[in-house]
C-alpha positions in Angstrom: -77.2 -33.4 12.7 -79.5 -29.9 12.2 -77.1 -28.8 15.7 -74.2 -29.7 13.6 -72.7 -31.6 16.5 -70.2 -34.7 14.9 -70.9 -38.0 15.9 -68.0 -39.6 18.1 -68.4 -43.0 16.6 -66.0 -44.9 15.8 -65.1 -44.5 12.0 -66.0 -47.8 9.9 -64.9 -48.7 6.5 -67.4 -50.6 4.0 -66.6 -53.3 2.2 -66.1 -53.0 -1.9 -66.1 -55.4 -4.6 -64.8 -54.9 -8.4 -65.2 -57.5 -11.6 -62.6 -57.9 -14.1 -64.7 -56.8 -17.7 -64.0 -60.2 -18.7 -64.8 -61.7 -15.4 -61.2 -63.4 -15.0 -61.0 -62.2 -11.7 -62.9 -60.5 -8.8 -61.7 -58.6 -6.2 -63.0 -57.3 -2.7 -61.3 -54.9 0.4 -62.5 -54.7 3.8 -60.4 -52.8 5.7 -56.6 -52.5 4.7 -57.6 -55.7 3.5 -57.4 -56.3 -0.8 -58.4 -60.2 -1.5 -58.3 -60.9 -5.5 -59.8 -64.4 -6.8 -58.4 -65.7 -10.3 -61.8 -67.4 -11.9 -59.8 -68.3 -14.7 -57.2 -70.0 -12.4 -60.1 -71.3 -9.4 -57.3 -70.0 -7.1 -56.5 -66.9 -4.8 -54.7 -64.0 -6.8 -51.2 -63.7 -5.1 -50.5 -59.8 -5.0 -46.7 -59.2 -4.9 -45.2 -56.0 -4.2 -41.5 -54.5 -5.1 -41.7 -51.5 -3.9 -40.6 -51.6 -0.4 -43.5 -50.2 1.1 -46.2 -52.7 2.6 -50.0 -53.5 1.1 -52.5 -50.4 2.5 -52.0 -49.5 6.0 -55.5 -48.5 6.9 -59.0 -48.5 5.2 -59.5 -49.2 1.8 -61.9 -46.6 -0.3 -61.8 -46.8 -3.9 -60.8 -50.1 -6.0 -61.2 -50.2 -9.7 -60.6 -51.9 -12.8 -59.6 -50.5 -16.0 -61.8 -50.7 -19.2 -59.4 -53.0 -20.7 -58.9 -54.8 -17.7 -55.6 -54.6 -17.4 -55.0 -52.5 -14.5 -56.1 -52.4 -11.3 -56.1 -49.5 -8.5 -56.5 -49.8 -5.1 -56.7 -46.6 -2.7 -57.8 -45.0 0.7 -57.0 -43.5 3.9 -53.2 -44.3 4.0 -52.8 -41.8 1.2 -51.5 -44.7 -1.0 -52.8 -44.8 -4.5 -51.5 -48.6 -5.8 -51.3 -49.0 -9.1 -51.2 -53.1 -10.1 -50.5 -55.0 -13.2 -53.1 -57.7 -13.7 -51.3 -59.9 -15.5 -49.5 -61.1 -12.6 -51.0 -59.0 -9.8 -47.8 -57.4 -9.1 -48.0 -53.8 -8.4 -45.9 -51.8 -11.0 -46.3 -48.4 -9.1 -46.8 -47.0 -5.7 -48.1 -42.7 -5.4 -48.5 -40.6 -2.4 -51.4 -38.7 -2.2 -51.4 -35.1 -0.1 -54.8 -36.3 1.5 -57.2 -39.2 2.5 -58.2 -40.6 -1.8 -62.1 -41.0 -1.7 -62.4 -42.5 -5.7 -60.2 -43.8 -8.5 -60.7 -43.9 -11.9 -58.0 -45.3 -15.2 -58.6 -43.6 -18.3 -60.4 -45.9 -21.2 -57.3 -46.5 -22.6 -55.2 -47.1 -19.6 -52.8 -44.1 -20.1 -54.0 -42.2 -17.1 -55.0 -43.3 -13.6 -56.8 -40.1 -11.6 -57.9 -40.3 -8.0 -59.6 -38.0 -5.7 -58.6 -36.8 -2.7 -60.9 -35.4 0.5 -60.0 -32.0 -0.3 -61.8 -32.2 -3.7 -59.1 -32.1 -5.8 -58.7 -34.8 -8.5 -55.1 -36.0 -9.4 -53.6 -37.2 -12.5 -50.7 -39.9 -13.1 -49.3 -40.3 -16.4 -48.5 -44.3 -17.1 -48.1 -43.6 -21.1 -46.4 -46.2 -23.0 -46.1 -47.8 -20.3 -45.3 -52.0 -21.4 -46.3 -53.7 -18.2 -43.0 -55.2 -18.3 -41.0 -53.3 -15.3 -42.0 -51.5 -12.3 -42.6 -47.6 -12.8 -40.2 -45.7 -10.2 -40.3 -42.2 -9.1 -43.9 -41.3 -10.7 -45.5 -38.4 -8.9 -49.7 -37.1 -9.2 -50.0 -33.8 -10.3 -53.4 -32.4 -10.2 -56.2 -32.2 -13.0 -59.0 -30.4 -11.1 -60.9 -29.0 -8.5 -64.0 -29.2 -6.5 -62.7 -26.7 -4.0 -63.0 -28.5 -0.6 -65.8 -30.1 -1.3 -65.6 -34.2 -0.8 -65.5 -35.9 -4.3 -67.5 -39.1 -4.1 -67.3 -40.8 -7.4 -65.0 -40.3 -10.6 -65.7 -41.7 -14.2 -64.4 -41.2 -17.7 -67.3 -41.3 -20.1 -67.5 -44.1 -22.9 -65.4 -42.4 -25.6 -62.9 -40.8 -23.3 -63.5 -37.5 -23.8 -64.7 -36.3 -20.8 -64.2 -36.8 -17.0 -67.0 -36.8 -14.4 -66.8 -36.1 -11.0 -69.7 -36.2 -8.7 -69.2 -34.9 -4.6 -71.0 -34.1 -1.2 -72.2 -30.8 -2.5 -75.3 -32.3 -4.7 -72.9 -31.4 -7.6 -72.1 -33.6 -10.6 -69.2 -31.8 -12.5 -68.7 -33.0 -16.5 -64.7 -31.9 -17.4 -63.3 -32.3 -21.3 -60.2 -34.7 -21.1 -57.2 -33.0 -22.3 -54.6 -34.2 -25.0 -52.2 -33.6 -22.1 -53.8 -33.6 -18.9 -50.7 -33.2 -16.6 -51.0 -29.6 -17.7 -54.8 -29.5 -16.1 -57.9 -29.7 -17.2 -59.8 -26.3 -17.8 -62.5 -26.9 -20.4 -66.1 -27.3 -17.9 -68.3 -29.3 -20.3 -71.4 -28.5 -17.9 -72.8 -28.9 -14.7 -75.5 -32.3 -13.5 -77.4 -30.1 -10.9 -80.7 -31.5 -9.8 -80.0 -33.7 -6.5 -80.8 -32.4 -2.8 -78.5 -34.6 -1.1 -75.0 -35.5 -1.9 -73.9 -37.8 -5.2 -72.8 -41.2 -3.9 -71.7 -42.7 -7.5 -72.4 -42.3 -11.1 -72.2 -44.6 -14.3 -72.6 -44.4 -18.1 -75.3 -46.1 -19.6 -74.7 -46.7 -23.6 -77.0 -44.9 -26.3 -77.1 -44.7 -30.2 -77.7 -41.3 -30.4 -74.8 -40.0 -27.5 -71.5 -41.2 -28.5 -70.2 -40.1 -24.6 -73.1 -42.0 -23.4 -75.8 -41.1 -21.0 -75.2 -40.4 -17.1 -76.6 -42.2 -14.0 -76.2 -41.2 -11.0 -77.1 -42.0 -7.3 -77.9 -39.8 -4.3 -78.6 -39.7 -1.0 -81.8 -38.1 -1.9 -82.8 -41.3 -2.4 -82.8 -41.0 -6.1 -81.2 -42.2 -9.4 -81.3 -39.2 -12.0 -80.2 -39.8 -15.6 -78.4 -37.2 -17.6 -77.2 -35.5 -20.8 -73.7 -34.7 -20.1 -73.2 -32.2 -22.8 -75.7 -29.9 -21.9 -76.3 -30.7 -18.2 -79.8 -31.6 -18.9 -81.6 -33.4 -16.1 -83.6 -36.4 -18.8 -85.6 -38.4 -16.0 -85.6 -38.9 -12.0 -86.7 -42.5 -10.5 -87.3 -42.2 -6.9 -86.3 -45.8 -5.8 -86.4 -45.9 -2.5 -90.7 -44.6 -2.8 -91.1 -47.7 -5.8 -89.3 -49.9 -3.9 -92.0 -49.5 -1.4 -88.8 -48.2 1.8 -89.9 -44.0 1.8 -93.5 -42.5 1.5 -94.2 -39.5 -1.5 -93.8 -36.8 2.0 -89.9 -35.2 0.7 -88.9 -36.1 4.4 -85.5 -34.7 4.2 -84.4 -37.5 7.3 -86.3 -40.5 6.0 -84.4 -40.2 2.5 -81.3 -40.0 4.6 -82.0 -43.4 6.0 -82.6 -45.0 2.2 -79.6 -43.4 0.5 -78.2 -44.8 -2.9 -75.4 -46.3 -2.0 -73.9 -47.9 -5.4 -75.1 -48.7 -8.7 -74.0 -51.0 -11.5 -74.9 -51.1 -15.4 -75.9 -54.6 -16.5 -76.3 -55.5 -20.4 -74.6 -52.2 -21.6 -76.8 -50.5 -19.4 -80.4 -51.8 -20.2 -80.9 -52.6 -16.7 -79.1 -50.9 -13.5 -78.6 -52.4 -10.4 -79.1 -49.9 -7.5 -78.2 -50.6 -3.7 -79.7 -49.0 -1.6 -78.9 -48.5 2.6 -82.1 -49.9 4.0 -82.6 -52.7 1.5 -81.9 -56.0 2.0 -81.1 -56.4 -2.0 -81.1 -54.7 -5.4 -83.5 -52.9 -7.0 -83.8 -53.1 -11.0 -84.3 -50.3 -13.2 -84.8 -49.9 -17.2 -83.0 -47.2 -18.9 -84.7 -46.8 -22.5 -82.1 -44.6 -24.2 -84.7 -44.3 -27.1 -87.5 -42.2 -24.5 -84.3 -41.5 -22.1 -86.2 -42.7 -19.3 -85.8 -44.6 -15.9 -88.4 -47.1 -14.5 -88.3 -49.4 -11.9 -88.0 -53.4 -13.5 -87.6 -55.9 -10.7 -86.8 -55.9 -6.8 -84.3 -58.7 -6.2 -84.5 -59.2 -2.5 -81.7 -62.0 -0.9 -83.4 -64.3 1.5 -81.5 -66.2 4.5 -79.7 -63.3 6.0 -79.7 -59.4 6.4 -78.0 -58.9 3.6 -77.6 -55.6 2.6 -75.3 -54.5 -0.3 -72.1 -52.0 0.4 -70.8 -52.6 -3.3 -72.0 -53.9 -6.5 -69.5 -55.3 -9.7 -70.6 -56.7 -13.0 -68.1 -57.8 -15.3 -69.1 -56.6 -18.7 -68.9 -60.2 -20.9 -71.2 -61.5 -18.6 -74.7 -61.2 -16.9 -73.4 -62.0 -13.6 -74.6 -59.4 -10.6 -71.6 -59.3 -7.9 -72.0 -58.1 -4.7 -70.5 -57.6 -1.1 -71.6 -56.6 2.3 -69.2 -56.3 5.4 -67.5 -53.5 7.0 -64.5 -53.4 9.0 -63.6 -51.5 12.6 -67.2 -52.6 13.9 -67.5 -51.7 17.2 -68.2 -54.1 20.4 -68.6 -56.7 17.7 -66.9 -60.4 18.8 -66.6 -59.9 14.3 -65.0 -56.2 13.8 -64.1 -57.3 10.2 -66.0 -59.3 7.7 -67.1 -59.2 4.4 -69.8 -61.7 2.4 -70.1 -62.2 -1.2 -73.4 -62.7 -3.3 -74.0 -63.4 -7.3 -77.1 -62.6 -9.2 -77.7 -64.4 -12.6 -80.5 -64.8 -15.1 -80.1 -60.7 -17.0 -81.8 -61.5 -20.0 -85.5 -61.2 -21.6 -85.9 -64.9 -21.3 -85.3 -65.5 -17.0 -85.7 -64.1 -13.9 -82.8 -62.9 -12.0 -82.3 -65.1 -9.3 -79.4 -65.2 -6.0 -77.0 -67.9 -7.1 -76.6 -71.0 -4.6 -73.6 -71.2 -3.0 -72.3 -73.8 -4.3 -73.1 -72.9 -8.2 -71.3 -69.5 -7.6 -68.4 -68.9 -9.9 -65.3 -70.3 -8.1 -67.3 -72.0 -5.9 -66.9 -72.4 -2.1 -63.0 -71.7 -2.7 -63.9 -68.7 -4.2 -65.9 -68.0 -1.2 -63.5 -69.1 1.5 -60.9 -66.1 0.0 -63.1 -63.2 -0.1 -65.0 -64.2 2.4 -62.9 -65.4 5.3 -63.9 -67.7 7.5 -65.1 -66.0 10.5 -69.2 -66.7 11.1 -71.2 -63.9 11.4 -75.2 -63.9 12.2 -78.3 -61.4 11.0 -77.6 -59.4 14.4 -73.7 -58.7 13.0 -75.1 -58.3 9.4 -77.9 -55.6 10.6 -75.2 -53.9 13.0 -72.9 -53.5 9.9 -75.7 -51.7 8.0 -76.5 -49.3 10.4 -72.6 -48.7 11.2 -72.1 -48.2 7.6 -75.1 -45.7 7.6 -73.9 -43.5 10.2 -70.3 -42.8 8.6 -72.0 -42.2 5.5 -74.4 -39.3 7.1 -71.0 -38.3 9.3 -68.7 -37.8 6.5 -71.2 -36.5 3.8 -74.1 -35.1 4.8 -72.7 -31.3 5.4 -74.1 -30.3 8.8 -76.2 -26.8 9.3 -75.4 -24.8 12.4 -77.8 -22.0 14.1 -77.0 -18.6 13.3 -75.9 -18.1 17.4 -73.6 -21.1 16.4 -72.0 -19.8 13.3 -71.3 -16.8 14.6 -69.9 -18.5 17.9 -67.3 -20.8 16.0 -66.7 -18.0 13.9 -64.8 -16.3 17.1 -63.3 -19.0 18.2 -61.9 -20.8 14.8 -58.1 -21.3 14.9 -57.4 -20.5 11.1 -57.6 -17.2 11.5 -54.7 -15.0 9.9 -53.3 -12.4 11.6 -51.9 -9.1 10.1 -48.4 -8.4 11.5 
């Protein structure tokens, strides 16, 4: 990477889970592959779609539910945003995107759906006073913001709504006011998160008495989780998980933090504890956010035994203290398993147990659950490890920017094909 040469791998696609608030129903994608459970129903989710255009054509990158649960957006490479009804998993509207989507996020009240783009521009689409009766035709994204070619990693609307925060590759964590009418833009900056050395992988809010927006948390692949004041911009704490988790020494090894990158993070019990992933671990580590002291500290590692197991996703609904999470990838290379995906569940949140991996068989929806967002295609620790590391590698291709030598820069410089000519 310091020669700034790109890796010729082939490209790979993580697998992602998201929980329904009220854990009704959970859904994961691997690939151009979207698999919903009903846990209400203890059946498959049958996703129907009316718009003449078939289900996502290539990888999957962002799925998300909204705060109400009622909606539900899928998006990725196909330059597809999805927009679907829970209700009855049909999707009510289909947008293009200009470029690859890289994150999704539905407003609190579920007037607004915004995605990201690779280009670092965030997107709005307007579904206000919209029934959830009929199909919405014709709707078109018109654009919000703009990180200015910079890769946008994570989007998420704080707790009361009134601002918009988007994190990217450029160790920049950008906090937006919501407007009335955002179709006309959104030029209010609230502040700037700036404290990372490596890029923002995802962010969360965390609930606190005393910040009605709520406090930020965000992950890195500095090998961090930082915790923020988004009003000000004020850096609160820094938890270096991977070095408590006992995975990087105290030696600001710019490669070895690389290799340990915060992958995803999830807020359990209103935020109390956070559940981090992280690339190199084979499980979750725990950490205590004290809103009172507005500090981080490491609680628990939760390591999952019988298999390399190593989280790409994490989902909690919020009515419950259930942990959900996926590994898998798809597009693996020279694997007799290209796609796969595995589900886990973590119970036992409170002051009273120990969070503990759930048995198979006393996972919600049991092993039909399983069998549908699973598949049924056996896969061993060798698949499992290769996964990780496959994972790893697009992550460093795609976000970690690459640094040339002078004699380079000025070498590609000459030969660059966007130059404009003067006539």
């Amino acid at each position: 990477m310091e020669d700034g040469e790109t890796n010729k791998d082939v490209e790979v696609a993580p697998a992602l889970i998201a929980v329904q608030p009220n854990q009704r129903s959970v859904a994961v994608a691997v690939g151009a592959d979207l698999r919903v459970f009903n846990l209400h129903a203890g059946s498959a989710a049958s996703l129907v779609d009316e718009s003449g255009s078939s289900f996502h054509k290539d990888f999957i990158r962002a799925i998300r539910f909204g705060a109400k649960g009622k909606l539900f957006v899928s998006s990725g490479d196909d330059k597809i945003v999805k927009i679907w009804s829970v209700e009855y998993w049909r999707c009510i509207c289909t947008v293009s995107s200009e470029k690859r989507v890289t994150a999704v996020a539905i407003s609190n009240d579920g007037s607004y759906v915004c995605f990201a783009d690779k280009f670092g521009v965030v997107w709005v689409v307007d579904l206000t006073g919209y029934d959830g009766n009929q199909p919405l035709v014709n709707k078109k994204a018109t654009p919000l913001l703009s990180h200015y070619c910079s890769i946008i990693t994570s989007l998420e609307f704080s707790l009361d709504g009134q601002f918009i925060v988007s994190a990217d590759r450029d160790f920049k964590i950008r906090v937006t006011v919501f407007p009335s009418n955002p179709i006309n833009g959104a030029h209010e900056i609230q502040s700037f998160c700036l404290g990372h050395t490596e890029f923002v992988s995802c962010v969360a809010f965390v609930q606190a008495q005393d910040y009605p927006h709520g406090l930020l948390i965000s992950g890195s692949g500095d090998s961090t989780v930082r915790l923020w004041d988004i009003v000000s911009g004020a850096l609160l704490d820094t938890c270096e998980v991977a070095t408590k988790a006992g995975l990087l020494e105290s030696n600001n090894d710019k490669s070895e933090e690389r290799d340990h990158a915060v992958t995803d993070l999830c807020t359990i019990l209103d935020g109390l504890l956070i559940a981090v992933a992280i690339q190199s671990f084979q499980g979750i580590v725990l950490l205590k956010c004290n809103p009172a002291t507005r500090t981080l500290s490491v609680s628990k590692l939760v390591s999952i035994e019988g298999g390399a197991f190593v989280p790409t996703s994490l989902g909690n609904g919020a009515s419950t203290g259930i942990l959900w999470m996926v590994t898998g990838v798809s597009n693996l290379p020279g694997s007799s398993c290209p796609s796969f995906a595995r589900v886990r569940a973590i119970s036992g949140f409170d002051v009273e147990q120990e969070p503990t991996v759930v048995e198979h068989d006393k996972i919600p929806g049991g092993e039909q659950l399983l069998e549908n967002l699973q598949g049924s295609a056996s896969v061993d620790d060798a698949v499992f490890l290769a996964a990780a590391e496959a994972v790893k590698t697009a992550m460093c291709n795609l976000l970690i920017k690459k640094q040339y030598p002078a004699e380079n820069r000025e070498s590609k410089k000459r030969t660059r094909n966007d130059k404009k000519f003067k006539l």
